[in-house]
KELOKE-995153 format. One record per residue (C-alpha): x, y, z. Coordinates in pm, whole numbers, plus 32768, in hexadecimal, padded with zeros to 4 digits. Example, Ala and Ser with C-alpha at 12.3 -4.5 7.8 and 13.67 -1.06 7.14 Angstrom:
2
84CE7E3E830C85577F9682CA
END
This chain:
158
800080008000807C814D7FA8804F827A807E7F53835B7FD07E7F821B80027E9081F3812B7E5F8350817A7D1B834D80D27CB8823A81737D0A831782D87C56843E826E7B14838781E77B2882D283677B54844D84097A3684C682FF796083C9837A79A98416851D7980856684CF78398584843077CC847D85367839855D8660779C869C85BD766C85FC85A0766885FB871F7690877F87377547880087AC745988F9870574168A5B87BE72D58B0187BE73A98BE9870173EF8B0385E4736C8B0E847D73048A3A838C7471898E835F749C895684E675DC8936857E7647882B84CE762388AD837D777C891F83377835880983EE776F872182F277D187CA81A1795C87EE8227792F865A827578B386008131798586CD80777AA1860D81627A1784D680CF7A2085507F777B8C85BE7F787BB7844C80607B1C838B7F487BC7845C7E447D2D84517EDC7CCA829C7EFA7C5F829E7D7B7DAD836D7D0A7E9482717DDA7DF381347D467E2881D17BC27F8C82267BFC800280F97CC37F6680227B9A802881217A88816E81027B47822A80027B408378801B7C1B84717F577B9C85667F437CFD84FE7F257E5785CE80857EBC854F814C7D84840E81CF7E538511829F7F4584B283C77EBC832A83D97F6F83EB837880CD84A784D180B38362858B80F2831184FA823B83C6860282F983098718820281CF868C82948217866F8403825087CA83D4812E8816836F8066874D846D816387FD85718105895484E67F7488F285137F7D8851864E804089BA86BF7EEE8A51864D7E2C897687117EE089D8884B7EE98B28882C7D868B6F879D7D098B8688E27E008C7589577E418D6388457CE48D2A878F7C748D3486257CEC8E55857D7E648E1686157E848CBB86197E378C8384BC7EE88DBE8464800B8D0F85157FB18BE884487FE78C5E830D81198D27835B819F8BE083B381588AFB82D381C98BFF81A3830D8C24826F83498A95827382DC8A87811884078B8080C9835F8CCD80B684278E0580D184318E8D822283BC8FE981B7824F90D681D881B28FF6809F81A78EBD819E811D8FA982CF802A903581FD7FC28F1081327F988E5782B67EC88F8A83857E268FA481F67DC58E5482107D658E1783727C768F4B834E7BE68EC282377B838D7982A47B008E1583E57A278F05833879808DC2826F79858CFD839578FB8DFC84B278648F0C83A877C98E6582A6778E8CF3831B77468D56846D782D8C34851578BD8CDA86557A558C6E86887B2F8CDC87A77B838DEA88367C9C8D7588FC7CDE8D6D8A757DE58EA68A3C7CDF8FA189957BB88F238A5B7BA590858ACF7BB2915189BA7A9990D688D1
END
């Protein structure tokens, strides 16, 4: 089994916990016609989608390829260390959500996952990270209406 296999398989299992546990989250007399749950749904399918998708893509290529030594697949081992980065990076978010809220932590977010990708250290990256964490708070907050976190540390001032 190769990888991206494998990691569909994962992500259709997490697609499938996921819209299982959201299904639990319960409706406020506030809600509207899509309930609570609505949005957790449609980012599970679409999980499944891209699971299923990612599944389909491995089974093609592993039946096009056709490696003729045992050592010649190296080259996919070499990005293990790219990707515990990356889960490093997001599990960083996790943690500090809570403390620093929305608006910083994913501004932090992006500012450091363009600096590990390579990005120049210089006002493009700050601006493209506060641009970007105000944007997906104002279509989170504004215009969906999904409230994130303020964080422990500005708890006062908003």
């Amino acid at each position: 089994m190769n990888k991206d296999l494998i990691s569909g398989v994962v992500l259709l299992a997490v697609s499938g916990t996921y819209y299982a546990w959201s299904g639990e989250i319960a409706d406020s007399t506030l809600s509207d016609e899509v309930g609570a749950t609505g949005l957790p749904h449609v980012l599970s399918v679409i999980l499944a989608i891209l699971a299923v998708l990612l599944i389909v893509r491995a089974v093609l290529l592993s039946r096009a390829r056709t490696v003729a030594a045992a050592g010649t697949d190296d080259e996919s081992d070499a990005h293990f260390p790219r990707a515990v980065g990356f889960l490093l990076l997001g599990a960083a978010y996790v943690f500090l959500l809570p403390f620093v809220g929305y608006i910083a932590g994913t501004a932090l977010l992006i500012g450091a996952v363009a600096l590990y990708e390579g990005a120049p250290r210089n006002w493009v990256a700050l601006a493209a990270a506060v641009g970007g964490a105000v944007f997906y708070w104002a279509v989170f907050v504004k215009l969906l209406g999904v409230h994130q976190p303020v964080g422990s540390i500005f708890q006062g001032m908003f």
